[in-house]
N, C-alpha and C positions, 0 to 999 in steps of 0.2 A: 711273371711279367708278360709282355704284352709279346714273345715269341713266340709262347704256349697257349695263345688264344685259340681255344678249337670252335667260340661262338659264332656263328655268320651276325656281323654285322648289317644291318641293315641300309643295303644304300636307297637314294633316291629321298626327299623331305615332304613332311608334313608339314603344313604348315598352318594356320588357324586351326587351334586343338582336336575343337569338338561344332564347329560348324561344317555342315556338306556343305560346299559353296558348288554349281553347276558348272561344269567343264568350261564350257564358254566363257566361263564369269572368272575364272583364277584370279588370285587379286596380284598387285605388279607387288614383288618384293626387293626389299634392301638387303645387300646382303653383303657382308665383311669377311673376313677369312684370319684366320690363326693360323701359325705354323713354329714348328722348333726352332728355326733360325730369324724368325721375324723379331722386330722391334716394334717398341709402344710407341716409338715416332713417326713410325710407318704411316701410310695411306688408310691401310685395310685393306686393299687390293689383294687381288687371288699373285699379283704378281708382287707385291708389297705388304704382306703380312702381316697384322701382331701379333708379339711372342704371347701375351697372354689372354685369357678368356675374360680378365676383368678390363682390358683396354678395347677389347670388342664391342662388349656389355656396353661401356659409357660411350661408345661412338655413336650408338644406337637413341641413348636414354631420350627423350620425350620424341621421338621421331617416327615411332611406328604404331602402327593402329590394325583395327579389324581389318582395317579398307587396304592397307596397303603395310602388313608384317616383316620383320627383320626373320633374317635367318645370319649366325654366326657358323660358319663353314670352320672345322675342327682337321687340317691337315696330318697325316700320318705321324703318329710317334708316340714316347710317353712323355706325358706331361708330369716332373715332381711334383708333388701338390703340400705345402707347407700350409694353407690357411683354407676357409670355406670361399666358395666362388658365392656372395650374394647377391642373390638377382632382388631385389625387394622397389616397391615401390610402381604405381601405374604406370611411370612412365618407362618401366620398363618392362612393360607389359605385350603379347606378342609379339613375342622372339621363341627363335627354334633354334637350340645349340644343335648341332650335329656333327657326325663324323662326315668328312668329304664321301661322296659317296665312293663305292670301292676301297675304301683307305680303312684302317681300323688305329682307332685312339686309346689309348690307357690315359686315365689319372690315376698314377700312382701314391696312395697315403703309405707306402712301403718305401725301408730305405736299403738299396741294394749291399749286402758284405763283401769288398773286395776278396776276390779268394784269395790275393796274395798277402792279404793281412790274417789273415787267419795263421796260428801256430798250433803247434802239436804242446802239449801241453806236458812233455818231456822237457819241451825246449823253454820253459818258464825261468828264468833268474831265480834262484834259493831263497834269495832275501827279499825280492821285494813285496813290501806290502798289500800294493793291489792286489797281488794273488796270492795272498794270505791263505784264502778257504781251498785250494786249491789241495790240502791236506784231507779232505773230508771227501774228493774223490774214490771209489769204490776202487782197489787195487785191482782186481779184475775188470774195470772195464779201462783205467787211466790209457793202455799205448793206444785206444783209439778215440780217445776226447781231444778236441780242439778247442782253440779257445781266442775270445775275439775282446779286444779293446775298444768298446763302443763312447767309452768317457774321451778317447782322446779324437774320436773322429765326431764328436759331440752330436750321435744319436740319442735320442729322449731313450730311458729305459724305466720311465712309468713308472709305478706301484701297484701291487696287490691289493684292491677292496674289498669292504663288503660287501657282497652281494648275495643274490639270493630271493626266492619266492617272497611276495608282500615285503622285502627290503625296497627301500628306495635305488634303481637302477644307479648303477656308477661306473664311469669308464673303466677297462677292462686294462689289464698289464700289456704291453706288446706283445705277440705274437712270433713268434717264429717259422719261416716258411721257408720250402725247402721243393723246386719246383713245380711251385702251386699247389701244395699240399703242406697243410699245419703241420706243424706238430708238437709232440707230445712234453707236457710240465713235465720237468723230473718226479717219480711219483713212485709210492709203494701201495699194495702191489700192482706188477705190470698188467698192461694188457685189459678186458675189462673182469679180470678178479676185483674183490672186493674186501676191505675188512668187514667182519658182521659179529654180534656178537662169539659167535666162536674165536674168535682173536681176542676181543675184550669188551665187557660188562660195566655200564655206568654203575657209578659210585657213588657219586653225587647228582641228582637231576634238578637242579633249579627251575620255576618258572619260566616257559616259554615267554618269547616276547608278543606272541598272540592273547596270552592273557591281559594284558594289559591294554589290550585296544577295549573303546568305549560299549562295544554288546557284551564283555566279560566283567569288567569292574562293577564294583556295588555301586558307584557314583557316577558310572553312566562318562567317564571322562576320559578319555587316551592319554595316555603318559606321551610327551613331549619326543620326537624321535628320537635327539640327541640324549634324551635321558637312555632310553630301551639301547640306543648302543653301550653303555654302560653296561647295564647288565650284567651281571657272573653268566660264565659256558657253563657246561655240564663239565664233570670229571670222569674219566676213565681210567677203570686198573686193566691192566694185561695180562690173557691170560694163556695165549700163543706162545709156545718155545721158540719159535722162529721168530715171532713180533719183539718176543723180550730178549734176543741176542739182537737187536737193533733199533730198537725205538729209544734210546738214553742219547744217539746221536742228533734228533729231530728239533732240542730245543734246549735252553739253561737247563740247568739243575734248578730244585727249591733253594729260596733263600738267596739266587744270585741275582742281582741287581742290570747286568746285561751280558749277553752271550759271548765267549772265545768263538770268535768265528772259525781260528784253526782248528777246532774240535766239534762243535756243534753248528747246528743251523740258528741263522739267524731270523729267517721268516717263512718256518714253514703253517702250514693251514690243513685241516681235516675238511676235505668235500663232499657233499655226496647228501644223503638222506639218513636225518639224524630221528624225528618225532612220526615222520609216516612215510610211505613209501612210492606219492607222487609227487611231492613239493621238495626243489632241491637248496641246498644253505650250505653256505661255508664259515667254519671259523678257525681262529688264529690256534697254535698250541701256543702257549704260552710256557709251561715247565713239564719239566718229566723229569721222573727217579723214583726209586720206592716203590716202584711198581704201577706205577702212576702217572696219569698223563691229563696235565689240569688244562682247560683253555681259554682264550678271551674271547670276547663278544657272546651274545647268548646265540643261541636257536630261535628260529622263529616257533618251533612247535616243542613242548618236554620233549627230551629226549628220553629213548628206550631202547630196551636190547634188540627188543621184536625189530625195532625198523633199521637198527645200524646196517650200513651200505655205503662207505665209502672210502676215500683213499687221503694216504697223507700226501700233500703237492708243496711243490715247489722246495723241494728237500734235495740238496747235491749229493748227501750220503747215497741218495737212493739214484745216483744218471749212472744204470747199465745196462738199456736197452736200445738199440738202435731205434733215433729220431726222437732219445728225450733231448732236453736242454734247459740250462736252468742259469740265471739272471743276476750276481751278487750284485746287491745294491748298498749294501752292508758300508754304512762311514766312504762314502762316495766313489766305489770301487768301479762299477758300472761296467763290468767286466762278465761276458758271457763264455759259459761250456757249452759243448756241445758235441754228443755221439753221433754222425749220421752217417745214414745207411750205407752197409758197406764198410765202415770206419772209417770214410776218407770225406775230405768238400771237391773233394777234384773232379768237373766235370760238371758241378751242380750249382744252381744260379739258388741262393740262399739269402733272404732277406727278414727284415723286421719292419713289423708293422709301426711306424712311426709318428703318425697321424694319429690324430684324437679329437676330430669335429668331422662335421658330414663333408664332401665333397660337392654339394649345391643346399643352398635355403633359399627356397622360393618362396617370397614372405608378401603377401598383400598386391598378388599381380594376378592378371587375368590371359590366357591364353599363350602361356610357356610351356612351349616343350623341350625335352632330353631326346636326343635320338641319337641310338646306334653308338653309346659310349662305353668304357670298359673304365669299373671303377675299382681299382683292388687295395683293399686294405686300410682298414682305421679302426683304431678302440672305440670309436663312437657309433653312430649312425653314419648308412650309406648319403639317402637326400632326405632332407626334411622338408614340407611344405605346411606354410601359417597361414589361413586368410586367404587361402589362394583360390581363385576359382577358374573352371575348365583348361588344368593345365593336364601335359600329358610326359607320363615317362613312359620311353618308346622304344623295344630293341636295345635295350641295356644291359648287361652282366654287371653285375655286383656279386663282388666276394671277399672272404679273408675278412669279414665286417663282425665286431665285435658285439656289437648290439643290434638292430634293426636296420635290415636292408634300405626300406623306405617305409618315413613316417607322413602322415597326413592328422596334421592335428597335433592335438599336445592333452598328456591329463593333468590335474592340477597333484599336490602334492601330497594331497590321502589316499591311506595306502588303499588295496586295490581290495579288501575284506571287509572296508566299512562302507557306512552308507555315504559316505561324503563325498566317494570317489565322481569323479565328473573328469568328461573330457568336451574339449573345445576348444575354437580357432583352425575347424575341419573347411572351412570353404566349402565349395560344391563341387559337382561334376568333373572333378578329378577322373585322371586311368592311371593304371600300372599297365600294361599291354607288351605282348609279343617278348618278353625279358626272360631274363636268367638269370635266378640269387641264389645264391649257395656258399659252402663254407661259411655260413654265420654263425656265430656265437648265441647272438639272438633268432629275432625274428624275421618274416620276411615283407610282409608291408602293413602297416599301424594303420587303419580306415578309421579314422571316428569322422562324423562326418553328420549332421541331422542334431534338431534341438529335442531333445524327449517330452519336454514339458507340452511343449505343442504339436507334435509329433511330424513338423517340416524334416522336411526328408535333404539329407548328404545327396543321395546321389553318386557315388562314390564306385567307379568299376575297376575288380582288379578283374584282368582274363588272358587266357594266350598264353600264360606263362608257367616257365618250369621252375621250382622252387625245392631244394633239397638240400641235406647235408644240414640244417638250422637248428636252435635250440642246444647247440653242441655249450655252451658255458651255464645256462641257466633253462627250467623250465617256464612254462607259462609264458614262455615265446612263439606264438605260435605260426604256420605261415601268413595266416590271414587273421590281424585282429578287428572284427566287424563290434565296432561300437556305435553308437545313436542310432536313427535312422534311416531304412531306404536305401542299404547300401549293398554291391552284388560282390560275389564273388564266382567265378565261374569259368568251366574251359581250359582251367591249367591242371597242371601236373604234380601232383607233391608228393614226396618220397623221400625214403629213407632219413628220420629220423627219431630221438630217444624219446620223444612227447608226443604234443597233441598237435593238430594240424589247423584248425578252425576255435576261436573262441568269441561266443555271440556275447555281447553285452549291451544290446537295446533291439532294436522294433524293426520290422519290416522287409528285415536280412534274408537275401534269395543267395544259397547256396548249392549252384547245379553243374554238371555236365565236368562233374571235376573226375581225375582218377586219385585217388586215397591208395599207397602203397609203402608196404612197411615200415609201420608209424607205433609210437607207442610201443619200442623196443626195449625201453630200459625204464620203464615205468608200470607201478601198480595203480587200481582205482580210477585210470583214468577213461578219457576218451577222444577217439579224433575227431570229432567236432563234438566241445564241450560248452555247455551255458546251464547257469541256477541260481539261487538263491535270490529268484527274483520273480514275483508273481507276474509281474508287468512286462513281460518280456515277451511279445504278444507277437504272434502272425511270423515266424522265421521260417523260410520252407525249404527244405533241404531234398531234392528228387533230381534224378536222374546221375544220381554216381555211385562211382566205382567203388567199393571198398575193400581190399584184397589185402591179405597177409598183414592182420597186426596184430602187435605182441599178446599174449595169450595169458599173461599174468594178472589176470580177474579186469581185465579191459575191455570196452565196449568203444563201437561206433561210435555211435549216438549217446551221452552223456546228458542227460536232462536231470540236475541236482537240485539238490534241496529246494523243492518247491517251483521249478522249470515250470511253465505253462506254455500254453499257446503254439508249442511247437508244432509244425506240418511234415512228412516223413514218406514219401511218394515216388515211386517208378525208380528207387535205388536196386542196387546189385550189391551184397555180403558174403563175398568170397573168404573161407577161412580164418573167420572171428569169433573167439569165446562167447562175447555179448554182442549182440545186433543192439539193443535199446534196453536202454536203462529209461525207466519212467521213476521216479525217486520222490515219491508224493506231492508233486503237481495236480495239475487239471488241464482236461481241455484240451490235451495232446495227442494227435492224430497221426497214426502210422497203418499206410494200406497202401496196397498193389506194389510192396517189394517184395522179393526175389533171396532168397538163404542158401548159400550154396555152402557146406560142410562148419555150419557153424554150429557151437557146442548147445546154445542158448539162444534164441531168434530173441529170446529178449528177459528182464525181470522186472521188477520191480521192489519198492521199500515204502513204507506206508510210517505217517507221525505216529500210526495207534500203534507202532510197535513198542513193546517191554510196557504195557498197562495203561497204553494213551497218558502218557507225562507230561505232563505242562512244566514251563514255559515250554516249549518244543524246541530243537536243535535249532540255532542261530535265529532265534526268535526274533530280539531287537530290530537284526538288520535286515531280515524280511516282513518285520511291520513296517519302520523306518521307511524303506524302500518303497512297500506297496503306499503309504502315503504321499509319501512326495511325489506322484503322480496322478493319485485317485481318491486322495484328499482335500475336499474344496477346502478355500482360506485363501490367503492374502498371495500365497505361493511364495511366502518367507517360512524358514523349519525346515518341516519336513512338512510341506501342502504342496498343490500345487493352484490355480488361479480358476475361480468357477467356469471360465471362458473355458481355458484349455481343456479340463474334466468333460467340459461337455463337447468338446473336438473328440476326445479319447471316447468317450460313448457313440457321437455319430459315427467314426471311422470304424468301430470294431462291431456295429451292431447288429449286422447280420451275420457275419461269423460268428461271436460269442453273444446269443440272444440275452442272456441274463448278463452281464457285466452291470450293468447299473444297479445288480443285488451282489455283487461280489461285498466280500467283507472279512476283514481279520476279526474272528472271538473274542471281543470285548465286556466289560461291564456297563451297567450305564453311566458312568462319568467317562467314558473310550478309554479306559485303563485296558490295554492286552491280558485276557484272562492267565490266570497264572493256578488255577485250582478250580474245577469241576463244583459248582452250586447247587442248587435248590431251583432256585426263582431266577439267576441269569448265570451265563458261562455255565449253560446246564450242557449234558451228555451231548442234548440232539444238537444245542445250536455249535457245539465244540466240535463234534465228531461226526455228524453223522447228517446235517445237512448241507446239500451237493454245493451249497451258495458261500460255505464257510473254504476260504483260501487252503485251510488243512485238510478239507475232504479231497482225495482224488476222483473228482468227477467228472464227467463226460468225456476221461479216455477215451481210445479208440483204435485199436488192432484186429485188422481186418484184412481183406485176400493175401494173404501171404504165401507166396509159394516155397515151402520148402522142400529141398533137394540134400538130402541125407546130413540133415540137421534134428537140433533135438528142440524141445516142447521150448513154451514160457515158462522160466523159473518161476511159482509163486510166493512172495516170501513164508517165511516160516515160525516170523516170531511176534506175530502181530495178534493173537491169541485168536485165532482162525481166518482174521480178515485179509483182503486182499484187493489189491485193485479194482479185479473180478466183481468181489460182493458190491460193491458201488456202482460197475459198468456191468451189467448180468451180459449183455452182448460180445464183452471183450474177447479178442479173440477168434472172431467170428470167419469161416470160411478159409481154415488153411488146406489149402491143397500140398499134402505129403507123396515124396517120392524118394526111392533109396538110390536113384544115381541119375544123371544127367539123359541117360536115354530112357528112363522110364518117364522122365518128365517131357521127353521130347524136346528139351533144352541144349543150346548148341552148345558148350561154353567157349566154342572160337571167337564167336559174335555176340553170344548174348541175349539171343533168339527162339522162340521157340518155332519147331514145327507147326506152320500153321493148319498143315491137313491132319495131321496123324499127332499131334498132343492129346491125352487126355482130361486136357485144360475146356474141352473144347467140350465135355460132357457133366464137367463138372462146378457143384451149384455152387453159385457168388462168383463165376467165372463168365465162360461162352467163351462163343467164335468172338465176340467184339472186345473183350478184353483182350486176347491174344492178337490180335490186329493192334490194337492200340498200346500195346507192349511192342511190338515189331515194329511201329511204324514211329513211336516215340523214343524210344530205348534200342544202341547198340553201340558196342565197342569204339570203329570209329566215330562216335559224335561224341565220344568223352576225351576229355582233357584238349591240350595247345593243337591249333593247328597243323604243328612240326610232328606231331604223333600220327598223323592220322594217314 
């Protein structure tokens, strides 16, 4: 809560978002004030208050303009927050909420536990019902569980979803917080152990639910979502000594129609990575005995032994570790355990996330801003913005947020693996600025933003800010999701979390001057700034950042999948990373004048001619699909897009990719996607091996690379000799090798090299003027927020 705030709020106002107006010119503002003790009959006066930010809001409503802006002054305290504050509509269009200056405000979507309602769970009545399960506490940990009656002080205590990678997002169970720190679902095993097949081995693997979307099926048609929840899990036998003296507690037996709560759990779930080892899913158990442990809901990918990695949750057999806690909801029980640190709550400010919608929607207005607010806690979204243009979140903390810190825009409701995915209602000239998100569940700010068809640009700036701690309930959350158009991201700080940090999905995305730090900790295959499966995905330039310390388990930087193009790759630093760049059978992708400092791999690659050049190619559909709906003339109904627009996307790209107007997916002559090697069409050269065909990797591009006690380019190995390389014969070109930071002349306090005494300075595809414009462009303080530097 709002004692523990260590964030400097930002005093003093902003006001017209994104206009400079000149010092002389300020425009005269309205301005009303909020306070804890105010009333909504009040004036608004700084010396007559109102108590809430919606009786500010409507004081305001058609009254202020460019010429002359409201500002709603946010006096000291926290504010409960039970509902969204909606600002929607022009006429409530510039205004700037803020904190008084000097003062610091909470909305709290948290609801505080009295300590004195808390009991020792010794002291429980024998017979009453509510604490039924109260039996299934672990007898080593019971004299230090407490336990709290959330039903009778009528706290929300949520439900458990599905969620999960390509599931459809769903509010998240409450949270439990514990001096501004989460914590942990009741879970086996503790800590980040894992079960993995060495515990236990599927038995049964049914169909993923990714098979069923429309690039798998013969008919070309996705199964209904509601259907794919249906679905059978996988089954699992066990085959752990220790798993099988305790997993018959987790769930019914076969054959029982509903659980003993005094005996078994009534909703526990397996988390974690079931089909591969970056995409995370959860699903329900449903029975065990026998040796067996059957579940509901499927996976989104088969499951296999290779990939098992996760943990059983939300199970009170398993609360016996300081800071689990676990939620019966069981027959309207609504009654919470809970071990915390120490065994005791005394002394500790302990609360639940109660809230479950954003804390602002700023829907169809122009020139709103947020400033200097503290918003802790909700299963949904921190702020959403619809339609909104040049509004600004300013000097904000967001945390304890289930899902996405801030979203700008909305995607419709195909999942995010087909082609139908589209996002829209990004407005423009949005910021995120100068803020602080962390403790998120999800993500930290959603940019879609720009039309792709036409390639109108969002405009869209996050920067300034530090984002950490995210992705903590699901992956594919990532800090920054840069979707459509022309949107930046830049100058903040991201760290410490189990994924990826950047995911591109459209055109024109500048991501620079960020610091990248220990990211992609608890994941395989992936990358912290990842985009593919999309030929169109053209011009995204990623230079001048940090990349330092991430996870080492076959992970890369740079992530350029299945068919990435277009990407730019310039004046970065790769501190201590397995992969600098994955190039994964693209085109067109350009990486030069970075910097390798102890990494395993500056880079690899994977080519379609791998295992005998195979047709259809990996995710065929949805990368013809896609490259059409862009760079297929037609009505721009399908999958086309409008001759106009086609030839916008040719003017705009035509100096940088001089051929695009011969770009082309391997067809027959009726445009059927070649599916088998001909004679006379979908022959070798027009499939494989000329540069214009979307499956060749052509016109890469790796070049001055300095590395500093790094290893070569992986090339791949099963491509039956071929390689990036034999398409681009230059790849590669001019790496300057050195086995330690002084033989390079490189500082790594700054980032710098010696400009008199490097050997950069004799060596060819380099000089004196590259090392000046590495010094003069690139160093330590000009990366990430302000507050670092």
């Amino acid at each position: 809560m709002l004692r523990r705030a260590t964030f400097p709020l930002i005093a003093g106002l902003l006001t017209a978002a994104t206009t400079a107006l000149p010092v002389q010119a300020a425009p005269p503002q309205q301005i009303v004030y909020v306070a804890e003790n105010g009333s909504d009959d009040a004036t608004g006066t700084i010396n007559d208050p109102f108590a809430t930010i919606e009786r500010a809001r409507d004081a305001l409503a058609g009254k202020t303009s460019r010429n002359r802006p409201g500002v709603v002054y946010i006096r000291a305290g926290v504010y409960q927050t039970a509902k969204t504050v909606e600002v929607r509509g022009p006429e409530h269009s510039y205004v700037t909420y803020a904190a008084y200056p000097g003062e610091q405000v909470e909305l709290a979507g948290v609801t505080t536990l009295a300590p004195e309602k808390f009991r020792r769970l010794s002291d429980l009545p024998a017979d009453d019902a509510k604490w039924s399960s109260k039996a299934r506490v672990p007898e080593s940990a019971a004299p230090n569980v407490w336990v709290y009656d959330l039903g009778a002080e009528g706290i929300p205590t949520g439900t458990l979803n599905k969620n999960g990678f390509n599931w459809k997002p769903q509010p998240y169970a409450p949270e439990l917080i514990t001096d501004d720190v989460a914590q942990t679902l009741a879970q086996y095993p503790n800590g980040d152990a894992k079960l993995t097949r060495d515990h236990l081995t599927v038995k049964v693997a049914p169909k993923g639910a990714r098979d069923y979307f429309s690039d798998k099926t013969p008919d070309g048609t996705t199964l209904p979502y509601e259907e794919m929840l249906k679905l059978p899990g996988p089954v699992y036998t066990v085959e752990d000594a220790d798993l099988a003296a305790r997993y018959e507690k987790w769930a019914k037996p076969p054959g029982a129609e509903t659980p003993d709560g005094t005996q078994v759990e009534t909703d526990g779930w397996l988390s974690g990575y079931f089909g591969n080892n970056y995409a995370n899913d959860r699903i329900r158990i449903d029975t065990v005995g026998g040796g067996d442990i059957t579940t509901y809901y499927p996976t989104m990918y088969v499951a296999t032994d290779k990939w098992s990695s996760f943990v059983a949750q939300n199970v009170l057999s398993e609360l016996d570790t300081e800071g689990e806690y676990y939620i019966d909801r069981w027959q309207g029980h609504d009654t919470l355990y809970y071990y915390p640190p120490g065994g005791t709550v005394e002394g500790k400010e302990i609360s639940l996330t109660s809230f479950d919608a954003p804390f602002f929607q700023l829907e169809n207005v122009t020139g709103v801003t947020l400033k200097g607010l503290r918003m802790n806690g909700t299963t949904g979204a921190g702020i959403r913005l619809l339609d909104a243009e040049s509004c600004t979140i300013d000097g904000v903390e967001i945390l304890n947020v289930s899902m996405d810190a801030v979203q700008i825009g909305e995607a419709n409701d195909a999942i995010t693996a087909i082609a139908e995915y589209r996002t829209s209602r990004g407005g423009h000239h949005n910021r995120v600025i100068n803020s602080r998100l962390h403790d998120l569940g999800g993500g930290g700010v959603f940019t879609a933003g720009g039309d792709r068809d036409s390639l109108e640009r969002g405009d869209h700036v996050v920067e300034h800010n530090e984002i950490y701690d995210f992705s903590k309930l699901a992956t594919y959350t990532p800090a920054g999701y840069m979707y459509g158009v022309g949107n930046t991201f830049r100058y903040n700080h991201v760290h410490d979390a189990p994924h990826m940090a950047i995911q591109i999905m459209g055109n024109d995305m500048v991501i620079s001057h960020n610091r990248f730090e220990r990211l992609v900790t608890h994941a395989s295959d992936q990358g912290v700034i990842y985009s593919g499966r999309d030929y169109t995905y053209l011009n995204n330039v990623v230079a001048y950042n940090l990349f330092k310390d991430i996870g080492a388990d076959g992970n890369q930087a740079v992530y350029m999948d299945d068919g990435m193009s277009g990407m730019v790759v310039h004046h970065n630093v790769f501190d201590n990373v397995q992969h600098g760049l994955f190039y994964q059978a693209g085109h067109s992708n350009v990486a030069r004048d970075n910097v390798f400092v102890n990494v395993t791999y500056i880079g690899h690659d994977k080519l379609y001619h791998e295992g005998g050049k195979r047709l259809p190619v990996p995710n065929a559909k949805v990368v013809t699909e896609r490259f059409n709906d862009m760079l297929k003339a037609g009505d721009g109904t399908g999958f086309t897009n409008t001759r106009e627009n086609v030839e916008k996307w040719y003017r705009h790209y035509a100096r940088q990719y001089p051929n695009i107007r011969d770009w082309y997916v391997p067809s027959d002559a009726q445009g059927v996607p070649c599916t088998a090697v001909g004679e006379t069409e979908c022959t070798d050269e027009q499939v494989w091996s000329d540069p214009n065909s979307v499956y060749v990797p052509a016109n890469n591009v790796l070049t001055r690379s300095v590395s500093i006690g790094s290893g070569d380019f992986a090339y791949t190995d099963d491509a039956g000799g071929l390689s990036v390389k034999t398409f681009n014969p230059g790849f590669d070109s001019f790496n300057a090798k050195a086995a330690t930071p002084e033989e390079a002349g490189f500082d790594p306090a700054t980032w710098r090299f010696d400009a008199r005494n490097t050997p950069l300075n004799r060596t060819e595809g380099f000089g004196p003027a590259w090392v000046r414009e590495w010094n003069r462009t690139f160093s330590l303080d000009g990366v990430g927020p302000r507050a670092t530097r």
